[in-house]
C-alpha positions as protocol buffer text, in pm:
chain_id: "A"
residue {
  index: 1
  type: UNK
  ca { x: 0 y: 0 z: 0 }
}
residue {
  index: 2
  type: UNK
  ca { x: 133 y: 322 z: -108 }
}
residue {
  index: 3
  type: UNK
  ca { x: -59 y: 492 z: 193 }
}
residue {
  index: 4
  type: UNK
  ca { x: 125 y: 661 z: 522 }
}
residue {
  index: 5
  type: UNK
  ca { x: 91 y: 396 z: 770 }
}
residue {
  index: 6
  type: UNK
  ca { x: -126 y: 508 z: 1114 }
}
residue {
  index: 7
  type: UNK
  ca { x: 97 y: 639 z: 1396 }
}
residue {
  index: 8
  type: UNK
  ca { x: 54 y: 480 z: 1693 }
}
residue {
  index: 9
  type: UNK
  ca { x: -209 y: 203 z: 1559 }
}
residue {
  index: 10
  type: UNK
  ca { x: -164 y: -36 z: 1884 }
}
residue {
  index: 11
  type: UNK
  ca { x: -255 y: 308 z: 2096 }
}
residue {
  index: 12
  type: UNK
  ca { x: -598 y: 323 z: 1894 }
}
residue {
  index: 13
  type: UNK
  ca { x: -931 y: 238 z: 1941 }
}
residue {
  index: 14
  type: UNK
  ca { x: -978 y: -118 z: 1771 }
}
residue {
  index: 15
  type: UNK
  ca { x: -1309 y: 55 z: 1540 }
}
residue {
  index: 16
  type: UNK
  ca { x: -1054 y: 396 z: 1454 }
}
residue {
  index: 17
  type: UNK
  ca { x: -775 y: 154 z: 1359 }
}
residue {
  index: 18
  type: UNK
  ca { x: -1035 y: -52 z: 1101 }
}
residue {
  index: 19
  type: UNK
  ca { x: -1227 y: 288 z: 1017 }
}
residue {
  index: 20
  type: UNK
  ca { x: -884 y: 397 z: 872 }
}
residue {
  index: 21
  type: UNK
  ca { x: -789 y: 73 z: 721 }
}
residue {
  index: 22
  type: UNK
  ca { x: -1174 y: 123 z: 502 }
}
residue {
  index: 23
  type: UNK
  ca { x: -1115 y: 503 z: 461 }
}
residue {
  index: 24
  type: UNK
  ca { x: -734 y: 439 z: 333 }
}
residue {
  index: 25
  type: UNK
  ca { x: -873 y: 193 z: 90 }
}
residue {
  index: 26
  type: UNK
  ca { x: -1126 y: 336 z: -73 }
}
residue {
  index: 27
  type: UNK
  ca { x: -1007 y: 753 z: -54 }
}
residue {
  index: 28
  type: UNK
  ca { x: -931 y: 895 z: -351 }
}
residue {
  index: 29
  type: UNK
  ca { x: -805 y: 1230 z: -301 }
}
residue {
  index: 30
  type: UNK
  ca { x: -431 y: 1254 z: -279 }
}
residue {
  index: 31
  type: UNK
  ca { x: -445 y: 1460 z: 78 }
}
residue {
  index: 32
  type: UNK
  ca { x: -692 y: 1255 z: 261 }
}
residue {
  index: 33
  type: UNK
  ca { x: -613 y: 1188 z: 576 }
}
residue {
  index: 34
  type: UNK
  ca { x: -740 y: 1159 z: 938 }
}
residue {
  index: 35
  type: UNK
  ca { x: -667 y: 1322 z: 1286 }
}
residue {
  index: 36
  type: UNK
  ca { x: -743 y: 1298 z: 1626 }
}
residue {
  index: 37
  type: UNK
  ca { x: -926 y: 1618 z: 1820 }
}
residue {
  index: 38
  type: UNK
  ca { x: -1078 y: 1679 z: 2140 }
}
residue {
  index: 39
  type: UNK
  ca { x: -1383 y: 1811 z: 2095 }
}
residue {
  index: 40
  type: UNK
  ca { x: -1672 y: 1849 z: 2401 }
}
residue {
  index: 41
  type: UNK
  ca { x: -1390 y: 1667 z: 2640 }
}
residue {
  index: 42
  type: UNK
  ca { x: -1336 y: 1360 z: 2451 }
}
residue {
  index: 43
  type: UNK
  ca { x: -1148 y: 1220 z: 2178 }
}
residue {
  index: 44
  type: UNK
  ca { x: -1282 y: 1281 z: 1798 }
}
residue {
  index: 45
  type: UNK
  ca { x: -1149 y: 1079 z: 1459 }
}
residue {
  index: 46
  type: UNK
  ca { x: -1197 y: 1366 z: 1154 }
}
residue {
  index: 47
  type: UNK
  ca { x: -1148 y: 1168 z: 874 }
}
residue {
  index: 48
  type: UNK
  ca { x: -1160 y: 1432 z: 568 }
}
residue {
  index: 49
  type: UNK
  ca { x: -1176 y: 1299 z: 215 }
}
residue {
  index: 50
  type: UNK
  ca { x: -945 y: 1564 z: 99 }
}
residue {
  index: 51
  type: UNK
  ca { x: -989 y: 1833 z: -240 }
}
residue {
  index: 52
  type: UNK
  ca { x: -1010 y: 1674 z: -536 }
}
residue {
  index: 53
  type: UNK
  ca { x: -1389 y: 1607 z: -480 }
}
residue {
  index: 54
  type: UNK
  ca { x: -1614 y: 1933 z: -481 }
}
residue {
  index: 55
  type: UNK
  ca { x: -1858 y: 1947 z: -203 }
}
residue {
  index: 56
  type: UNK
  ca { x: -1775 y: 1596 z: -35 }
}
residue {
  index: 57
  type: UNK
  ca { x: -1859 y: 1593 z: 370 }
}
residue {
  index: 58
  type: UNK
  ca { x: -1586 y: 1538 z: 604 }
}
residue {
  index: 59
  type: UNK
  ca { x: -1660 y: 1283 z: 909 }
}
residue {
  index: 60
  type: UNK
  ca { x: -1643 y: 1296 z: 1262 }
}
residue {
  index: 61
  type: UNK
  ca { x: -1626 y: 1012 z: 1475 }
}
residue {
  index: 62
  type: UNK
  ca { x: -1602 y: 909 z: 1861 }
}
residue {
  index: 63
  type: UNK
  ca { x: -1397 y: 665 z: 2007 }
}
residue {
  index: 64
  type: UNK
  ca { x: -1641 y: 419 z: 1947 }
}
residue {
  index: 65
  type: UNK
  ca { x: -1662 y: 464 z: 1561 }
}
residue {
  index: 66
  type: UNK
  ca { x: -1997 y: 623 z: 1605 }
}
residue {
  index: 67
  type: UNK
  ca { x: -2101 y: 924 z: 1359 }
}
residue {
  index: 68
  type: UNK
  ca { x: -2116 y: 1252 z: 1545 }
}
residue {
  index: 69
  type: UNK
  ca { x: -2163 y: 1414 z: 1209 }
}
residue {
  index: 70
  type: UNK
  ca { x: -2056 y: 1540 z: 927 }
}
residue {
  index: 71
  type: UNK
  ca { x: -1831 y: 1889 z: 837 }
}
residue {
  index: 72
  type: UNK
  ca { x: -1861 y: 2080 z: 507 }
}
residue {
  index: 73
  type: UNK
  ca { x: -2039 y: 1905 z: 213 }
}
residue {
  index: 74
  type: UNK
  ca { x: -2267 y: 2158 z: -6 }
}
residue {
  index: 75
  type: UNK
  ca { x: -2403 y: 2319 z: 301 }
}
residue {
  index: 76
  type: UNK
  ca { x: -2039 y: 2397 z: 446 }
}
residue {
  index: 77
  type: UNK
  ca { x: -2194 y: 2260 z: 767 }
}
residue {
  index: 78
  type: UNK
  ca { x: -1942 y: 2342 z: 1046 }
}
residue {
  index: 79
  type: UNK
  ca { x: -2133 y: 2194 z: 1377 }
}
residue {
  index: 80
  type: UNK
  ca { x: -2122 y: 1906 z: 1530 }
}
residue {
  index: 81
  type: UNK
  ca { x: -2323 y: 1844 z: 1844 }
}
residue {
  index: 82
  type: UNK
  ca { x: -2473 y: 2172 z: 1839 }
}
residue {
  index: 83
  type: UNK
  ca { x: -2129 y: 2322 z: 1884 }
}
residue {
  index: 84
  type: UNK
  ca { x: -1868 y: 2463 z: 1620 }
}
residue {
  index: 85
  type: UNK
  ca { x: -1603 y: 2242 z: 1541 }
}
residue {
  index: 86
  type: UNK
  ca { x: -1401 y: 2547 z: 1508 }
}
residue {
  index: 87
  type: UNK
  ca { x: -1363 y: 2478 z: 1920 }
}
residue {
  index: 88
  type: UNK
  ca { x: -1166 y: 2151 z: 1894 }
}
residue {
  index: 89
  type: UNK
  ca { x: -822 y: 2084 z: 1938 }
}
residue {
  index: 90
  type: UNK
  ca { x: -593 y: 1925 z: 1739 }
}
residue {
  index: 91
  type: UNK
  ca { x: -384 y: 1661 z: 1860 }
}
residue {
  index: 92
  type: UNK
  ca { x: -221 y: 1472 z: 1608 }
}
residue {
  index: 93
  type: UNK
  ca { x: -272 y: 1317 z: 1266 }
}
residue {
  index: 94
  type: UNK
  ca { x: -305 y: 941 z: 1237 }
}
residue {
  index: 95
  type: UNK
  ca { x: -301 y: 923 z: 891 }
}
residue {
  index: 96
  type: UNK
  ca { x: -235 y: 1047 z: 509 }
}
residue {
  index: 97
  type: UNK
  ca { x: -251 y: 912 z: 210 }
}
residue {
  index: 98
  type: UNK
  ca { x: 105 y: 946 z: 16 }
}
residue {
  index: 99
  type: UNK
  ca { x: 130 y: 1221 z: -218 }
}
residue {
  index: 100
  type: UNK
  ca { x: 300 y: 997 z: -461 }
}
residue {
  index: 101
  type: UNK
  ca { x: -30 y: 823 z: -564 }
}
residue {
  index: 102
  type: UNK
  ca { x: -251 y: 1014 z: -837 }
}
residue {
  index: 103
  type: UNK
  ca { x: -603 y: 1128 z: -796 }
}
residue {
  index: 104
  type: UNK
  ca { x: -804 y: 905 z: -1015 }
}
């Protein structure tokens, strides 16, 4: 796989670590990646699909792999929870796809 392997993998949530193993299969922007926030006091998975798709939603996860919601799309929705993602904080990214593969 010609994909940036996840940092940290055995520190991860079992349904994160197979959540990015689906995403990194089946992205296909060339900066797609995924990062861990806090967000409301708890840990958040944002796994964005990346530029070279107009208009596609970003997700948000919990530790849990449940949907919180989703950022962006054609509304340019920015809240998740009732709250503005704007508020979280970053805290590291877990993965990225390699620049070296092509958009299709």
């Amino acid at each position: 796989m010609a994909c940036k392997s996840i940092q940290n993998a055995e520190a991860l949530p079992k349904p994160i670590v197979q959540e990015i193993n689906r995403f990194s299969a089946s992205s296909a922007c060339k900066d797609a990646s995924v990062k861990q926030l806090e967000f409301q006091g708890q840990a958040v998975f944002l796994f964005e699909e990346g530029t070279c798709v107009m208009d596609k939603e970003s997700r948000v996860l919990d530790k849990n792999g449940k949907l919180l919601g989703h950022l962006g799309g054609f509304t340019g929705n920015t809240s998740i929870l009732g709250e503005d993602f704007s508020n979280a904080q970053f805290q590291k990214e877990l993965w990225r796809k390699s620049p070296a593969e092509p958009n299709p």
